[in-house]
VMD Tcl script that draws the C-alpha trace (Angstrom):
set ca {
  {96.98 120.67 116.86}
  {92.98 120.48 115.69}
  {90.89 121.71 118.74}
  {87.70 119.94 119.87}
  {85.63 121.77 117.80}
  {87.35 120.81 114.76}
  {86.83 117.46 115.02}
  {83.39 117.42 115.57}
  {83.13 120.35 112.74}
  {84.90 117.37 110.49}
  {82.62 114.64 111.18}
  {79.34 116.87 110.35}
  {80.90 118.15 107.29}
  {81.69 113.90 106.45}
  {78.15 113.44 107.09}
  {76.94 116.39 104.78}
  {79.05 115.08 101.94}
  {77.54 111.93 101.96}
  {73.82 113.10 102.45}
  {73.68 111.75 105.55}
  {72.44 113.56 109.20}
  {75.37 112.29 111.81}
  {72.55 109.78 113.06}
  {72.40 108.27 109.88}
  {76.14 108.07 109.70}
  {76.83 105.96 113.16}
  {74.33 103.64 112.34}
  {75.75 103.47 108.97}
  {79.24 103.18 110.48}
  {77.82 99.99 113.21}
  {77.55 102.64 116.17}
  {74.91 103.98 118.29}
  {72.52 106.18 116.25}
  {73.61 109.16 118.98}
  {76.91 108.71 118.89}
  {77.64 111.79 117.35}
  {74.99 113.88 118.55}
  {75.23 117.47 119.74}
  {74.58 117.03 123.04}
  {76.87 114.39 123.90}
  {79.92 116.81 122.57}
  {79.71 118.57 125.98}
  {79.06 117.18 129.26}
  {76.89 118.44 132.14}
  {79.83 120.15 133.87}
  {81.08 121.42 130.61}
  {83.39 119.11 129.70}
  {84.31 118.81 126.35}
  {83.97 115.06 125.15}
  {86.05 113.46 122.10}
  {85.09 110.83 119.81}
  {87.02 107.92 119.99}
  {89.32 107.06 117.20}
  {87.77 103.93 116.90}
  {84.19 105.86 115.85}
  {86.39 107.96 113.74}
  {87.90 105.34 111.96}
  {84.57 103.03 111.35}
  {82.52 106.10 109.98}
  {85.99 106.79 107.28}
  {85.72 102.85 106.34}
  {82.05 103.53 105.88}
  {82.26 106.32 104.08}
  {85.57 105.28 101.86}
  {87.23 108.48 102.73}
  {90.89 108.53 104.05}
  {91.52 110.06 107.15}
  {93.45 113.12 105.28}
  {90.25 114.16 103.64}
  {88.88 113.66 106.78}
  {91.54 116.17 108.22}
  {92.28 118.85 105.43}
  {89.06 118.17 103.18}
  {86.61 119.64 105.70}
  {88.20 122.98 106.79}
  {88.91 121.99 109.92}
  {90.41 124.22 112.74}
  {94.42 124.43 112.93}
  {96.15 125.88 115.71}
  {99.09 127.68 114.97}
  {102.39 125.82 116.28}
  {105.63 127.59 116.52}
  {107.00 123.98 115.53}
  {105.80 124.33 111.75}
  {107.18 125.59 108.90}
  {105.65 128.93 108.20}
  {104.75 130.43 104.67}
  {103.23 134.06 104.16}
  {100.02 134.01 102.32}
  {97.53 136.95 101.09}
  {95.05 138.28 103.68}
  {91.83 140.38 103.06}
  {88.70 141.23 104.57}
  {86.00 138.79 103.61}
  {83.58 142.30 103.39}
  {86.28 143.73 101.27}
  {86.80 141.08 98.90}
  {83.59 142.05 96.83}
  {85.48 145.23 95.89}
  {86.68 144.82 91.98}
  {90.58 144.58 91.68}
  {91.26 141.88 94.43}
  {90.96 138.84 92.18}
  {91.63 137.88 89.02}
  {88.92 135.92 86.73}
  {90.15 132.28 88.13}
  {89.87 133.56 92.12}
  {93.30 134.12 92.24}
  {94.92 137.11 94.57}
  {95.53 139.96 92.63}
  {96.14 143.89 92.66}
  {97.19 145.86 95.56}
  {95.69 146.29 99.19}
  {96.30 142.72 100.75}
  {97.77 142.35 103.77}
  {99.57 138.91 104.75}
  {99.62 136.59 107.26}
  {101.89 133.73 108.16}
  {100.45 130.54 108.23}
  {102.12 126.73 108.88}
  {102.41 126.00 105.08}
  {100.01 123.77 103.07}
  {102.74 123.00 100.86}
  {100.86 124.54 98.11}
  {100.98 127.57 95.89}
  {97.67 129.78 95.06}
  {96.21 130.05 98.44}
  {95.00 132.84 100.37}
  {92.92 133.96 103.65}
  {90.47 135.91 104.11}
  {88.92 137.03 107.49}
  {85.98 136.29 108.50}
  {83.44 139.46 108.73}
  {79.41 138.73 109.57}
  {77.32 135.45 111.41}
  {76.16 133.38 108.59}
  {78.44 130.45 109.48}
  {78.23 130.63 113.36}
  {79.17 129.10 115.23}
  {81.63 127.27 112.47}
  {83.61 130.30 111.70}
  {83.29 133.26 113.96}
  {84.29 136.86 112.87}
  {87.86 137.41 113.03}
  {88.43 133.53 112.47}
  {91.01 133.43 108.96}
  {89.68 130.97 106.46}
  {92.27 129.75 104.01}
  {90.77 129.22 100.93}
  {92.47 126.99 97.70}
  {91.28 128.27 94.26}
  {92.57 124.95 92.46}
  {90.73 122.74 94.70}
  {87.98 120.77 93.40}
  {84.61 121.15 95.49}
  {82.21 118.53 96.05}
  {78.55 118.44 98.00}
  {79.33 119.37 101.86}
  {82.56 121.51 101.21}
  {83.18 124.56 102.80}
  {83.87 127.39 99.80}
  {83.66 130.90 99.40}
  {81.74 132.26 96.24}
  {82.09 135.24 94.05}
  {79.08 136.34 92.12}
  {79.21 138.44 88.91}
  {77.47 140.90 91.22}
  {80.53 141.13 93.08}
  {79.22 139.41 96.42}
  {81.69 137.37 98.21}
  {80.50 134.72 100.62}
  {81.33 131.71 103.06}
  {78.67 129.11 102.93}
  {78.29 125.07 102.64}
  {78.12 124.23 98.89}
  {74.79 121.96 99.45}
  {74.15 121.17 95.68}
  {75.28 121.83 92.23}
  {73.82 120.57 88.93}
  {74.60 121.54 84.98}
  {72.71 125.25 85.87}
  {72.15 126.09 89.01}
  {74.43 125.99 92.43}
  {72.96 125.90 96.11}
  {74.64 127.53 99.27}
  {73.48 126.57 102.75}
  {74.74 128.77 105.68}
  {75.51 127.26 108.87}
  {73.57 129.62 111.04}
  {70.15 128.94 110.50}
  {69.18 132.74 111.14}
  {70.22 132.72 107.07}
  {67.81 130.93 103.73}
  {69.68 128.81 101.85}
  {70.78 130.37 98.60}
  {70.64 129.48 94.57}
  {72.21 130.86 92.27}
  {72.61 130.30 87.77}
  {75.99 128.77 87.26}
  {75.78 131.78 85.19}
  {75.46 134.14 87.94}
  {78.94 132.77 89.44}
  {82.39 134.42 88.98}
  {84.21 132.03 90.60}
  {83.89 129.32 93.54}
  {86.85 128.16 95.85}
  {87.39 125.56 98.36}
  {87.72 126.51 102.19}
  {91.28 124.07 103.16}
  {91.43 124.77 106.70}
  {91.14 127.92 109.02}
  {92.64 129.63 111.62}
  {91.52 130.78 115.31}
}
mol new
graphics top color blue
foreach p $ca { graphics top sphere $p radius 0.5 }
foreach p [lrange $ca 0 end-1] q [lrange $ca 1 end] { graphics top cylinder $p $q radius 0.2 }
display resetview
């Protein structure tokens, strides 16, 4: 089942993909401009507070999205449930993945050294996870956290992706921009600069589908 945190994580990544701040997106959805905001997630006793599904579904008929891209398109958190069908996928290191002989020139899995991990399946082929090593997307993804990552996925403004360069860095960031040349990764932790790279500079870039606590 998606955990609080997901579903707030969903409706800021929504917002991001349409250029919008969540303000902007309740009042373009008919709701109060801080509808969404951080500090009404948690109450004063530490409650964790929802948004309703009526907010959810006005700011998806604002937007145009469906409420599956809503739910897989943003990466959000799924809790393993005994009750799925489990598939075994690749696993590596995030930190490890910048070693050569782990992927092929596409971002596919390949060579030796991965572990697995079973995972309720996507119902697709080609994916893999990779944990999560370092604090540039806190408090998103937090090390440990598994981030299961499609290589056939097409990315838009606002996705979640990890990035090869030619360098052989591997990364988790927000893909914030991309024109004909260059490409622009935000981090969520704002300890981190945003970073651009040449389109030139990039091996390969693949969308984050979901992750695992």
């Amino acid at each position: 089942m998606l955990s609080h945190r997901a579903i707030w994580d969903g409706i800021d990544a929504l917002a991001r993909r349409h250029g919008h701040s969540v303000s902007a997106l309740a009042k373009l959805a008919g709701l109060d401009a801080t509808a969404f905001n951080v500090s009404k997630r948690v109450s004063k006793d530490g409650r964790e507070r929802w948004p309703s599904t009526e907010s959810i579904s006005k700011i998806l008929e604002a937007t145009g999205e469906s409420f599956d891209s809503f739910l897989t398109g943003t990466g959000a958190f799924l809790q393993l449930n005994d009750n799925l069908p489990n598939r075994t996928v690749p696993l590596l290191g995030l930190a490890q993945a910048g070693s050569g002989g782990f992927f092929d020139s596409a971002g596919f899995p390949a060579g030796q050294g991965w572990d697995e991990i079973a995972l309720p399946s996507p119902g697709e082929g080609g994916i893999y996870a990779l944990e999560v090593q370092g604090d540039s997307m806190e408090p998103l993804y937090r090390e440990g956290d598994r981030i299961v990552v499609s290589p056939t996925e097409q990315v838009r403004r606002g996705d979640r992706v990890v990035v090869k360069t030619r360098d052989g860095e591997v990364m988790a960031k927000i893909l914030h921009r991309q024109t004909g040349k260059q490409i622009e990764l935000h981090s969520i932790n704002p300890a981190y600069e945003p970073r651009l790279f040449e389109l030139s500079e990039i091996e390969w870039i693949a969308r984050i589908i979901w992750a695992s606590q």
